[in-house]
N, CA, C and O atoms as a CHARMM CRD file, in Angstrom:
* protein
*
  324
    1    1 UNK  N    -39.17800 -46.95300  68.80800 PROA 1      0.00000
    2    1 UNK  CA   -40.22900 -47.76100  69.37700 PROA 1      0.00000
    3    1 UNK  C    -41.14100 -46.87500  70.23600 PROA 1      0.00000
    4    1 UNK  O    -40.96300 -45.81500  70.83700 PROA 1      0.00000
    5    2 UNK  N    -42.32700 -47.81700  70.04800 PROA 2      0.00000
    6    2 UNK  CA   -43.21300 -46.65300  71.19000 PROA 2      0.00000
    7    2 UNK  C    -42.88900 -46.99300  72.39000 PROA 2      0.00000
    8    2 UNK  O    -42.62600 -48.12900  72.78400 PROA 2      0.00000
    9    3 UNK  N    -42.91000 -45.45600  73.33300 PROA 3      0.00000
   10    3 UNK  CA   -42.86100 -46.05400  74.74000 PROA 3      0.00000
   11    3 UNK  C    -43.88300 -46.69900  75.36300 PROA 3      0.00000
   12    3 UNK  O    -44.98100 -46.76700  74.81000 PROA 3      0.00000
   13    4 UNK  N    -43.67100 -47.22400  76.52000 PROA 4      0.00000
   14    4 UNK  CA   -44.87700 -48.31900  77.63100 PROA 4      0.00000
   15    4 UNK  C    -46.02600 -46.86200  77.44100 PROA 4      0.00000
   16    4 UNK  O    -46.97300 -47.01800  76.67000 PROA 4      0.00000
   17    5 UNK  N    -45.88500 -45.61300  78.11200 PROA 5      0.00000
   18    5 UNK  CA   -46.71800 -44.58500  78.37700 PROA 5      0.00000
   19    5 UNK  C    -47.56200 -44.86300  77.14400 PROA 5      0.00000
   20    5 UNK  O    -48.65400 -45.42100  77.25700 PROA 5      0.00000
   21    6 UNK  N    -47.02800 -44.44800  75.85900 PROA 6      0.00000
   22    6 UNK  CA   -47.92300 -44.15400  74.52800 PROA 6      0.00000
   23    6 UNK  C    -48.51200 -45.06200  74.32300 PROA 6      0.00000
   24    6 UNK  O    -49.48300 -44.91400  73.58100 PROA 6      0.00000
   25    7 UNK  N    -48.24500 -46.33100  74.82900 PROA 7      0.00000
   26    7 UNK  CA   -48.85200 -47.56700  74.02600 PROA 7      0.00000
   27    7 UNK  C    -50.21600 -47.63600  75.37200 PROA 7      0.00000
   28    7 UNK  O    -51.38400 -47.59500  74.98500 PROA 7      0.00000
   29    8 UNK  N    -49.98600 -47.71300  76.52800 PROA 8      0.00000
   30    8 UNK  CA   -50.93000 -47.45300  77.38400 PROA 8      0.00000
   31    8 UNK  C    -52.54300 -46.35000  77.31800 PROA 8      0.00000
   32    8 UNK  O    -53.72900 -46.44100  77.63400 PROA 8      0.00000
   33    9 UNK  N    -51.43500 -45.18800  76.58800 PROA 9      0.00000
   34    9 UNK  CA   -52.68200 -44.32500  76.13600 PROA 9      0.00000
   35    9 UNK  C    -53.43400 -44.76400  74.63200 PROA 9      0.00000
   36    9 UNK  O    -54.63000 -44.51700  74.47400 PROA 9      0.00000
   37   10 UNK  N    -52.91400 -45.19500  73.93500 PROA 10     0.00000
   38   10 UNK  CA   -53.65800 -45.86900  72.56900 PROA 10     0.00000
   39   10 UNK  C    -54.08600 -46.31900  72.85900 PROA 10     0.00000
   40   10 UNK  O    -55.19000 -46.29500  72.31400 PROA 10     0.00000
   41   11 UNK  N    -53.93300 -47.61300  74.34300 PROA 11     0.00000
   42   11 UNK  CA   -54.85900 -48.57800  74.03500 PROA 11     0.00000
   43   11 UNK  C    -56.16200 -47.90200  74.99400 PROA 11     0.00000
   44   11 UNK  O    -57.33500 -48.27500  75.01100 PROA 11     0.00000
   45   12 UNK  N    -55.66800 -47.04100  75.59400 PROA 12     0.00000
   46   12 UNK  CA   -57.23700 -46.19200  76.53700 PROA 12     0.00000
   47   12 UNK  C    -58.00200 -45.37200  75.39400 PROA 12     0.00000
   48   12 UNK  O    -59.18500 -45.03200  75.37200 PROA 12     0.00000
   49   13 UNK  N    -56.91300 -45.13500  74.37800 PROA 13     0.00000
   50   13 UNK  CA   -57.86500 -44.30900  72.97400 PROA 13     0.00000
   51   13 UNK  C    -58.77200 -44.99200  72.68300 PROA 13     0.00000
   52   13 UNK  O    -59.93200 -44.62400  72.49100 PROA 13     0.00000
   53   14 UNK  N    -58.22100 -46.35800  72.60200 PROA 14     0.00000
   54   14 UNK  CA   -58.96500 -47.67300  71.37700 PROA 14     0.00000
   55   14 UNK  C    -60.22200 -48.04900  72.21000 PROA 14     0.00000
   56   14 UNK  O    -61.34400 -48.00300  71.70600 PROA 14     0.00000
   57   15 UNK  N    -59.98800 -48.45500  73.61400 PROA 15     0.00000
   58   15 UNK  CA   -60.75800 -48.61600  74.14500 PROA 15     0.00000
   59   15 UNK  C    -62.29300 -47.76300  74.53600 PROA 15     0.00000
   60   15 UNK  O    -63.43600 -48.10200  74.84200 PROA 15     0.00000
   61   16 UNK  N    -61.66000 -46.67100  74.35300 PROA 16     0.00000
   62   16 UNK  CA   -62.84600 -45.16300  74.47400 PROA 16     0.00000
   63   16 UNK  C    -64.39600 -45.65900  73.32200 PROA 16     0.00000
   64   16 UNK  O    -65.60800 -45.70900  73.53100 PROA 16     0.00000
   65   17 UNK  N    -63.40000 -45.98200  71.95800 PROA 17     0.00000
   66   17 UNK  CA   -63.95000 -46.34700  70.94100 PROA 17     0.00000
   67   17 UNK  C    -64.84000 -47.30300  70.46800 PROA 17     0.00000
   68   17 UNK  O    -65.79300 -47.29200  69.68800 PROA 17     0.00000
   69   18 UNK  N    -64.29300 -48.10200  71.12300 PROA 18     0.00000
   70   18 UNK  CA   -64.63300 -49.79400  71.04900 PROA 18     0.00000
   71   18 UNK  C    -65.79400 -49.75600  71.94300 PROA 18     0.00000
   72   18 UNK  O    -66.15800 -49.11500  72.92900 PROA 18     0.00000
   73   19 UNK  N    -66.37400 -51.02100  70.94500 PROA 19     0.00000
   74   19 UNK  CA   -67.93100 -51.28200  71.65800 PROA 19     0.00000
   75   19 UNK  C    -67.98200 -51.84000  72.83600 PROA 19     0.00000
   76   19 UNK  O    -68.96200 -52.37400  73.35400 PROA 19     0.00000
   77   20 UNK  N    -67.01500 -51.72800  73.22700 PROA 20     0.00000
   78   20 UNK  CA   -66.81200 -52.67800  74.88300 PROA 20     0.00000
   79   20 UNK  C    -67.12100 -51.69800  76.12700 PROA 20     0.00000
   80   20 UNK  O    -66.84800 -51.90700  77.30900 PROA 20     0.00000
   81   21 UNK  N    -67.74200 -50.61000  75.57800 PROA 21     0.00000
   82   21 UNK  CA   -68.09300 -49.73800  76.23500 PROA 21     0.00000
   83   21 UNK  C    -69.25400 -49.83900  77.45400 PROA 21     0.00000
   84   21 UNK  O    -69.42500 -48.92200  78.25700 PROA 21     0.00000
   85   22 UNK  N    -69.95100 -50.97400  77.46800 PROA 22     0.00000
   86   22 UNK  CA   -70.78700 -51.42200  78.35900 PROA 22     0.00000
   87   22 UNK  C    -70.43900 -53.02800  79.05900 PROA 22     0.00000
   88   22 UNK  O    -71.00500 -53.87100  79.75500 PROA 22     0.00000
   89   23 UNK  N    -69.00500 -52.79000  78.30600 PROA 23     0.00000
   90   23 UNK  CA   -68.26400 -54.37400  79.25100 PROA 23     0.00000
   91   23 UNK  C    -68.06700 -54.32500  80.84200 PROA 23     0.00000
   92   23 UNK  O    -68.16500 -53.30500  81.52400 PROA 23     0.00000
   93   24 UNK  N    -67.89000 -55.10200  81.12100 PROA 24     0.00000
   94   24 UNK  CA   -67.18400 -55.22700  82.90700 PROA 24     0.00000
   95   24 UNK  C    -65.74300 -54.73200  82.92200 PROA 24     0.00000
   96   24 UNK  O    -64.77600 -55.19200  82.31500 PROA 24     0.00000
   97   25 UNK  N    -65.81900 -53.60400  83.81800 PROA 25     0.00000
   98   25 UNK  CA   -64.12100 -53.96700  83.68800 PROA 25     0.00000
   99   25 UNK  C    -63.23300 -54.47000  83.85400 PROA 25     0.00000
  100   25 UNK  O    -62.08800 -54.02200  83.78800 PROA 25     0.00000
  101   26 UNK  N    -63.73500 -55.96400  84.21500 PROA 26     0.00000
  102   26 UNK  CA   -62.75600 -56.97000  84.02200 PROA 26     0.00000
  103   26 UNK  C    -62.35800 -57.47900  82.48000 PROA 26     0.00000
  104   26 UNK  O    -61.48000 -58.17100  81.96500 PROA 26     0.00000
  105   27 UNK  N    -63.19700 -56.93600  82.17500 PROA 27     0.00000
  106   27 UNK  CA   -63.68400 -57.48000  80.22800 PROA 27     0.00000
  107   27 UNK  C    -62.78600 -56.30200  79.54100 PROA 27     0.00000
  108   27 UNK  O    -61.96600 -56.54000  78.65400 PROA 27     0.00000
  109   28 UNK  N    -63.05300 -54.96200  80.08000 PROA 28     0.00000
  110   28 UNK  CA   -62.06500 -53.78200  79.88500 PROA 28     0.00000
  111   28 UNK  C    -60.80500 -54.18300  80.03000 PROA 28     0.00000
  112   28 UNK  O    -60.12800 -54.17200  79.00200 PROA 28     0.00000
  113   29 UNK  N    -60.20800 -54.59800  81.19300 PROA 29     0.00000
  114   29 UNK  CA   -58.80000 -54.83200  81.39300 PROA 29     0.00000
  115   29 UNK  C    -58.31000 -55.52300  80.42500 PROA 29     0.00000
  116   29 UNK  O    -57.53900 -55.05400  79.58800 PROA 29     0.00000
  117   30 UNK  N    -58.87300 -57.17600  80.46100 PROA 30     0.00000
  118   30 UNK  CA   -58.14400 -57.85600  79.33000 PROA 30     0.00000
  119   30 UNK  C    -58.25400 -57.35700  78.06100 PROA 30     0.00000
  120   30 UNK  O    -57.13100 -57.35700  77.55600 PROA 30     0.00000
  121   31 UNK  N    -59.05300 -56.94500  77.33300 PROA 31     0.00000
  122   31 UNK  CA   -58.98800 -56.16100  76.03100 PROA 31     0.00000
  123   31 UNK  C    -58.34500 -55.35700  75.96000 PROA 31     0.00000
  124   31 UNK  O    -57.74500 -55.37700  74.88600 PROA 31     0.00000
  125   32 UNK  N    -57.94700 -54.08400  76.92900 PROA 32     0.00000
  126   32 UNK  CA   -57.04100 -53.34500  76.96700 PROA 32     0.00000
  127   32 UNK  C    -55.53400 -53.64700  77.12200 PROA 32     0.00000
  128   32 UNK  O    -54.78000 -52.80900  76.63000 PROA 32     0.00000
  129   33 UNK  N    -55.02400 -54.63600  77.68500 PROA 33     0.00000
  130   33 UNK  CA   -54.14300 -55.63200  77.73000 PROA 33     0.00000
  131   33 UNK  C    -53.69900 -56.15400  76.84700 PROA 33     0.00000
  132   33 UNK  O    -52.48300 -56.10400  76.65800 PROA 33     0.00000
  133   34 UNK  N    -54.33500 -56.67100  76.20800 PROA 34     0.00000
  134   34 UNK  CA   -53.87300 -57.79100  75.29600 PROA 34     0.00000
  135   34 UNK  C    -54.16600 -56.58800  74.15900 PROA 34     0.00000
  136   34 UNK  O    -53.60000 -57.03800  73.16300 PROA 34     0.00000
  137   35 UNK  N    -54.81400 -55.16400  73.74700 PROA 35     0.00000
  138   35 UNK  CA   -54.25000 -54.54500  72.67000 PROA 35     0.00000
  139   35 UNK  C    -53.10800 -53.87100  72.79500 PROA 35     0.00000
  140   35 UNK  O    -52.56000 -53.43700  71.78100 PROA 35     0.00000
  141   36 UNK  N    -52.43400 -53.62500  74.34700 PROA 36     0.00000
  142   36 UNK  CA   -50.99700 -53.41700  74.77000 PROA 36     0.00000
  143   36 UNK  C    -50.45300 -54.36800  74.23100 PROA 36     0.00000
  144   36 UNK  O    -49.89500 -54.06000  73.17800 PROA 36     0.00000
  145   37 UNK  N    -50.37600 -55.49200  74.54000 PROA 37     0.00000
  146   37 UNK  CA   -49.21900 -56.25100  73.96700 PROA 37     0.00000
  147   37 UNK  C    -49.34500 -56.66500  72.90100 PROA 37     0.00000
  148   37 UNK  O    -48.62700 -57.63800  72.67000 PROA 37     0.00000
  149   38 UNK  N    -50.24200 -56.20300  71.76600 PROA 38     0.00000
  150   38 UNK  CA   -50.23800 -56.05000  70.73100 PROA 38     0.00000
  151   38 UNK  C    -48.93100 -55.05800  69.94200 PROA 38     0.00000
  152   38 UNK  O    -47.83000 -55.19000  69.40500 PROA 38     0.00000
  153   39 UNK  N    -49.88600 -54.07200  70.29300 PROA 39     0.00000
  154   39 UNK  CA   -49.01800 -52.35800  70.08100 PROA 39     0.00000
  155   39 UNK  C    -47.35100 -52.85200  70.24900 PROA 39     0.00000
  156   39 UNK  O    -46.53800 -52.90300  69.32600 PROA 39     0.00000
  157   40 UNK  N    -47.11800 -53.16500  71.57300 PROA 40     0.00000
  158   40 UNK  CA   -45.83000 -53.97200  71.85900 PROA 40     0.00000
  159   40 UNK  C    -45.09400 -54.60900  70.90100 PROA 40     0.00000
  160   40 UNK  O    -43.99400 -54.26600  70.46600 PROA 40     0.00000
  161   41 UNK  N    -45.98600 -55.88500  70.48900 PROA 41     0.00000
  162   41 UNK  CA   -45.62700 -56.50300  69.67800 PROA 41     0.00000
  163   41 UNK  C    -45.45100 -56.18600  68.64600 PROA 41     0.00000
  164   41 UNK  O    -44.46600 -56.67900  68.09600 PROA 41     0.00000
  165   42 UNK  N    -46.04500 -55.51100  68.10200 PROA 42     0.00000
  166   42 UNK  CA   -46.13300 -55.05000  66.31100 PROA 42     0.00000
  167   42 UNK  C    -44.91300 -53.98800  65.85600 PROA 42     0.00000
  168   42 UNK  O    -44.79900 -53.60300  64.69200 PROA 42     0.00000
  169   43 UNK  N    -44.02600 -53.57500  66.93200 PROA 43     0.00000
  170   43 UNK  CA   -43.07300 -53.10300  66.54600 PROA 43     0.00000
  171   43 UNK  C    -42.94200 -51.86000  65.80300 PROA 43     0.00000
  172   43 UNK  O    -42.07900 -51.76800  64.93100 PROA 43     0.00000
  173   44 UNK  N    -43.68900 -50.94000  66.06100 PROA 44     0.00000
  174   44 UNK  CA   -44.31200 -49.72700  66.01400 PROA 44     0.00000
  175   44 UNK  C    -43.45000 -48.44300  66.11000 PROA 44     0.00000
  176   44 UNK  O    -43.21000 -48.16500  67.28500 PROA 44     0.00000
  177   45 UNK  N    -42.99000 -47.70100  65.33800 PROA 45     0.00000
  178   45 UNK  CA   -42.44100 -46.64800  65.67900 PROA 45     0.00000
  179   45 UNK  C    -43.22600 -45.12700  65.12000 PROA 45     0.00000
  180   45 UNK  O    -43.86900 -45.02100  64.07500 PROA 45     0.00000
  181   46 UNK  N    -42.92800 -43.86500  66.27700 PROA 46     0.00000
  182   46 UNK  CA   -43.50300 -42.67100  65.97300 PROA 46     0.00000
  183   46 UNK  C    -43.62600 -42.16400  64.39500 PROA 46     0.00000
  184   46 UNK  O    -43.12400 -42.58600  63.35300 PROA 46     0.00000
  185   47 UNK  N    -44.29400 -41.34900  64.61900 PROA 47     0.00000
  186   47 UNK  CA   -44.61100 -40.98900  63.36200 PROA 47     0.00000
  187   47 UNK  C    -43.21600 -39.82500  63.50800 PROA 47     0.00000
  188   47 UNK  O    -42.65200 -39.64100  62.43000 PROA 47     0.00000
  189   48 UNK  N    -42.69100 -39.13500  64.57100 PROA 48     0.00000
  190   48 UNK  CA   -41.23400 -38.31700  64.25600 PROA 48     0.00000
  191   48 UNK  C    -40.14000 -39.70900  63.93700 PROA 48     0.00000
  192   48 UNK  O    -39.66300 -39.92100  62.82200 PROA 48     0.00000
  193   49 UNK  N    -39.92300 -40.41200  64.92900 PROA 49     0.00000
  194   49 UNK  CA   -38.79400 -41.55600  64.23000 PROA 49     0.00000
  195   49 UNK  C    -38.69900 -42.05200  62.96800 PROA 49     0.00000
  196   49 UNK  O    -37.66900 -42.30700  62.34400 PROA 49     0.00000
  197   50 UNK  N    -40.14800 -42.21000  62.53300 PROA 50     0.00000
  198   50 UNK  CA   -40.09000 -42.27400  60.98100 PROA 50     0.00000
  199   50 UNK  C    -39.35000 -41.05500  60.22200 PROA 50     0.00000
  200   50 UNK  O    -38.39900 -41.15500  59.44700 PROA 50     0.00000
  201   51 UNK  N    -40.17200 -39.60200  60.72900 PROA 51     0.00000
  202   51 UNK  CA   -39.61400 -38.76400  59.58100 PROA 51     0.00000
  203   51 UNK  C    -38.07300 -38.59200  59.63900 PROA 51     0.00000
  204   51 UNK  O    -37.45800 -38.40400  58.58900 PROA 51     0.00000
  205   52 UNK  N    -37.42300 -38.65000  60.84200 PROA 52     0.00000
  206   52 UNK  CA   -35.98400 -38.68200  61.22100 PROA 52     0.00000
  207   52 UNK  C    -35.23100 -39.56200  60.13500 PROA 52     0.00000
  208   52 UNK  O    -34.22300 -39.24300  59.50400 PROA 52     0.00000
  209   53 UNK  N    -35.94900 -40.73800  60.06500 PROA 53     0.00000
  210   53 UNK  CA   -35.24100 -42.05300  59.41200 PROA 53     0.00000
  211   53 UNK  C    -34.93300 -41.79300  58.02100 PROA 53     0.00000
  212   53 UNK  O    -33.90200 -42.15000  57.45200 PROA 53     0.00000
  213   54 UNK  N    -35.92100 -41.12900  57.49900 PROA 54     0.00000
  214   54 UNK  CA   -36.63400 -40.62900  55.89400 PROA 54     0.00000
  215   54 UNK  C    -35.52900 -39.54000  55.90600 PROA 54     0.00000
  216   54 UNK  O    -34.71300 -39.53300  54.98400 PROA 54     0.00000
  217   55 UNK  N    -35.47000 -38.76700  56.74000 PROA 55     0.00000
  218   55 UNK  CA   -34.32600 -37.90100  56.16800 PROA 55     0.00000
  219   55 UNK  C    -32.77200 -37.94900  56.19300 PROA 55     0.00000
  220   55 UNK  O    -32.01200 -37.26700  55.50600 PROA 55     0.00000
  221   56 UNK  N    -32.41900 -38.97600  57.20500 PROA 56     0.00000
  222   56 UNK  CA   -30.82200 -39.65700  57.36300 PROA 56     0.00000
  223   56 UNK  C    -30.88000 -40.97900  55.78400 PROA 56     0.00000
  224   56 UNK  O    -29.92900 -41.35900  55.10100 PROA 56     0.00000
  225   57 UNK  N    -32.27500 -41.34200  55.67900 PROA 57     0.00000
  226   57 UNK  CA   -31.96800 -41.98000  54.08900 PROA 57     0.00000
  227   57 UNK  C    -31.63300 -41.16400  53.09700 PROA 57     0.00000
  228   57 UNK  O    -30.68000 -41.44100  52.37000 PROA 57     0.00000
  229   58 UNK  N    -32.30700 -40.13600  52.94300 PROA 58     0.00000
  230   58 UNK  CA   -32.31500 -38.84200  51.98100 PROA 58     0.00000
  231   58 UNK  C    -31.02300 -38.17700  51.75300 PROA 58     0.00000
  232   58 UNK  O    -30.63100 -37.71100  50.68300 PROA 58     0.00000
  233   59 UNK  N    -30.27100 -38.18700  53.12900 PROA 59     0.00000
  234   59 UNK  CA   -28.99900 -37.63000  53.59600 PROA 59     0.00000
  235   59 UNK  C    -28.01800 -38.94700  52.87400 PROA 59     0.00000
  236   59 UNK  O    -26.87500 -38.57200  52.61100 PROA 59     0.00000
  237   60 UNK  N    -28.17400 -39.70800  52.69600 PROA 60     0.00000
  238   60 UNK  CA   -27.41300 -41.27900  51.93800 PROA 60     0.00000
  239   60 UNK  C    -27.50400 -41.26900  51.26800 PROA 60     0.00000
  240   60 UNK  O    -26.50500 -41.03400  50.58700 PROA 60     0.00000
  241   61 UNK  N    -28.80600 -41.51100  50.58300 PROA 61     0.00000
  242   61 UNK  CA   -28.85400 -41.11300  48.89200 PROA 61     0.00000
  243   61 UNK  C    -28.19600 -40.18400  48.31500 PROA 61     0.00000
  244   61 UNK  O    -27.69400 -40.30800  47.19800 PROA 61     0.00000
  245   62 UNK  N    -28.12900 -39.05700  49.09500 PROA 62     0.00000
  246   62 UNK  CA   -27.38700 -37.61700  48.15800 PROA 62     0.00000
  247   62 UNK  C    -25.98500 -38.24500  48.09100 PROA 62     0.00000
  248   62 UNK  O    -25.24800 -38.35600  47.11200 PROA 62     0.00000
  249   63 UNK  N    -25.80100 -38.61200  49.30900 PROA 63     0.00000
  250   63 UNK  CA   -23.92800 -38.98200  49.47000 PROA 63     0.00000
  251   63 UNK  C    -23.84900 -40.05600  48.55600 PROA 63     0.00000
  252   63 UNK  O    -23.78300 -39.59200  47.41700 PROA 63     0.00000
  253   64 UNK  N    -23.83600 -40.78700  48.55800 PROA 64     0.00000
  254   64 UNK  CA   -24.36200 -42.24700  47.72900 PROA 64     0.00000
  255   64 UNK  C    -23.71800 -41.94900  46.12500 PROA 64     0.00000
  256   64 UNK  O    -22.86300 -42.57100  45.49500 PROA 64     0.00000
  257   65 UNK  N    -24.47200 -40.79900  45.79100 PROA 65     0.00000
  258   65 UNK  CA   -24.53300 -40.22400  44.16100 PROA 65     0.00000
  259   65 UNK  C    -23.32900 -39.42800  43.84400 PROA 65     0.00000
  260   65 UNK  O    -22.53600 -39.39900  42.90300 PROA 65     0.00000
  261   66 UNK  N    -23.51200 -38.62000  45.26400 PROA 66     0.00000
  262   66 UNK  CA   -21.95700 -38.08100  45.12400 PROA 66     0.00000
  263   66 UNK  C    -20.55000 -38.83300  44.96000 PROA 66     0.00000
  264   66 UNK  O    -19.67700 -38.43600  44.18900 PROA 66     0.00000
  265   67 UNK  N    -20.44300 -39.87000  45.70700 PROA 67     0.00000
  266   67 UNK  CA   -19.44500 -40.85500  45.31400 PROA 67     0.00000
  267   67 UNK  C    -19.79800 -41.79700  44.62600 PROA 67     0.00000
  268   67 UNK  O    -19.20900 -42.86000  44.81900 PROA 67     0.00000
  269   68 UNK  N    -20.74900 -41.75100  43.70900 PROA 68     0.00000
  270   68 UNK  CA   -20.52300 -42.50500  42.54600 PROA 68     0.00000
  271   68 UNK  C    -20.09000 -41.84300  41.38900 PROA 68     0.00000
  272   68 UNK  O    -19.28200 -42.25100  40.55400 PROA 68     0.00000
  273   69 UNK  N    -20.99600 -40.27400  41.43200 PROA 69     0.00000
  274   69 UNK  CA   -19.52100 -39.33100  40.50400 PROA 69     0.00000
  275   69 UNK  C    -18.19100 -39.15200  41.12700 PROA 69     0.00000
  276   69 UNK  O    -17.76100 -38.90300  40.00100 PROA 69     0.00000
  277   70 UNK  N    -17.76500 -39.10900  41.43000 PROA 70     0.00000
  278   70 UNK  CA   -16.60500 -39.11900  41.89200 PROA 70     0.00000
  279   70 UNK  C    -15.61600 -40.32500  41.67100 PROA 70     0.00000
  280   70 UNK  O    -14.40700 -40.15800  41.50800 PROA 70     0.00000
  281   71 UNK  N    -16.32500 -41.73500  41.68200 PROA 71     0.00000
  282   71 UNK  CA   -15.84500 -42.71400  41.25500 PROA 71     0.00000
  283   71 UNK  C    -16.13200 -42.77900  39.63900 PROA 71     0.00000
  284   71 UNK  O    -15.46500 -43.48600  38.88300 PROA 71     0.00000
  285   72 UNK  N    -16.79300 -42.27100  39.38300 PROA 72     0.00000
  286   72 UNK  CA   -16.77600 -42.25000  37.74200 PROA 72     0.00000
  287   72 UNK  C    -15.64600 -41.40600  37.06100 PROA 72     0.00000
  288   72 UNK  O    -14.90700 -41.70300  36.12200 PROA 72     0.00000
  289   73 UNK  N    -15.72800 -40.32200  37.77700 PROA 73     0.00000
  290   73 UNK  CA   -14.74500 -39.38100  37.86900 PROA 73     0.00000
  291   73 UNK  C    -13.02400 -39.74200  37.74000 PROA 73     0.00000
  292   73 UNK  O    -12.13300 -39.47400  36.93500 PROA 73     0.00000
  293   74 UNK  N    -13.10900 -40.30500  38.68900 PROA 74     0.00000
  294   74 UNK  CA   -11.61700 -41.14500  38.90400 PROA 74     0.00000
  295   74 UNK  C    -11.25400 -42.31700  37.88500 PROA 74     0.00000
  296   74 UNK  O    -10.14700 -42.38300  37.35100 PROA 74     0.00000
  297   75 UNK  N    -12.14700 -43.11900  37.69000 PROA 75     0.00000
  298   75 UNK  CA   -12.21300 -43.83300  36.56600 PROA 75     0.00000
  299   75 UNK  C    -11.55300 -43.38900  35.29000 PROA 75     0.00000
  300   75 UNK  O    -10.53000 -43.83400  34.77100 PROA 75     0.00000
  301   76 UNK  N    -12.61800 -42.08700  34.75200 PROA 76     0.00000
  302   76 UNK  CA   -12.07100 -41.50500  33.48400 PROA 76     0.00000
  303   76 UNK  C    -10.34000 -40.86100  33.34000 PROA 76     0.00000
  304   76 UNK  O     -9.72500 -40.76900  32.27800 PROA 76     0.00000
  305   77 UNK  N     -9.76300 -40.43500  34.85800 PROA 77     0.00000
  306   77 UNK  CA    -9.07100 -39.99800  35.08500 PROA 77     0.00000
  307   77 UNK  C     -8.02900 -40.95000  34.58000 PROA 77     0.00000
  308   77 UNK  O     -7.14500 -40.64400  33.78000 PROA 77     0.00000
  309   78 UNK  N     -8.23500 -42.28400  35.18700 PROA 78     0.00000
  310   78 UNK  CA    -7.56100 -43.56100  35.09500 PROA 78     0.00000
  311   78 UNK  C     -7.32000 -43.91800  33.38000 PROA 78     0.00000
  312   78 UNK  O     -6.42000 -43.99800  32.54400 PROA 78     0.00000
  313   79 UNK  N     -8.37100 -44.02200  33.48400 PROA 79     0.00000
  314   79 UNK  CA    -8.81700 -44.26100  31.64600 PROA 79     0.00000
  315   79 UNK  C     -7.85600 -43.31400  30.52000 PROA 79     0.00000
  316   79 UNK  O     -7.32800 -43.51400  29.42600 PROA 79     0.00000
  317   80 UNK  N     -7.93700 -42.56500  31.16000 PROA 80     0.00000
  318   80 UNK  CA    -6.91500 -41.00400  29.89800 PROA 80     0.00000
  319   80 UNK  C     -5.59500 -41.31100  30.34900 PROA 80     0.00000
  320   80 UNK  O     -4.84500 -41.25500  29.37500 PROA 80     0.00000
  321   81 UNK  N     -4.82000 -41.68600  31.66000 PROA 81     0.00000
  322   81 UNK  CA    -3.72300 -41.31900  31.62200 PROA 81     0.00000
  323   81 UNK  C     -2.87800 -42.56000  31.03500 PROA 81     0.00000
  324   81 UNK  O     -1.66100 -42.46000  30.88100 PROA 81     0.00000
């Protein structure tokens, strides 16, 4: 998940961007706010937590295949004797 910090700075990114650039900053706050608890909400993870995830799947899949030869394996074993 993203932390409070990162999601704070996205939404000062977004805001940089956004045409609200001649708003009040009272008009700033809530927009900036409410795209925090957006970010929050949407359940968001880093772009490293992703690649982490992608490779402990990758790391499963291999194993995965490996004991399914192995169970095939044993099978035939079964099968001949």
């Amino acid at each position: 998940m993203l932390s409070p910090d990162r999601i704070k700075h996205m939404a000062e990114q977004w805001l940089e961007g956004s045409p609200l650039k001649g708003a009040t900053d009272e008009m700033k706050m809530m927009a900036s706010s409410h795209f925090q608890q957006w970010l929050a909400n949407a359940n968001l993870v880093t772009r490293d937590e992703f690649d982490a995830q992608c490779a402990v799947l990758e790391r499963t899949h291999i194993r995965l295949q490996e004991l399914e030869q192995q169970l095939e394996q044993l099978q035939q074993q079964i099968q001949n004797d």
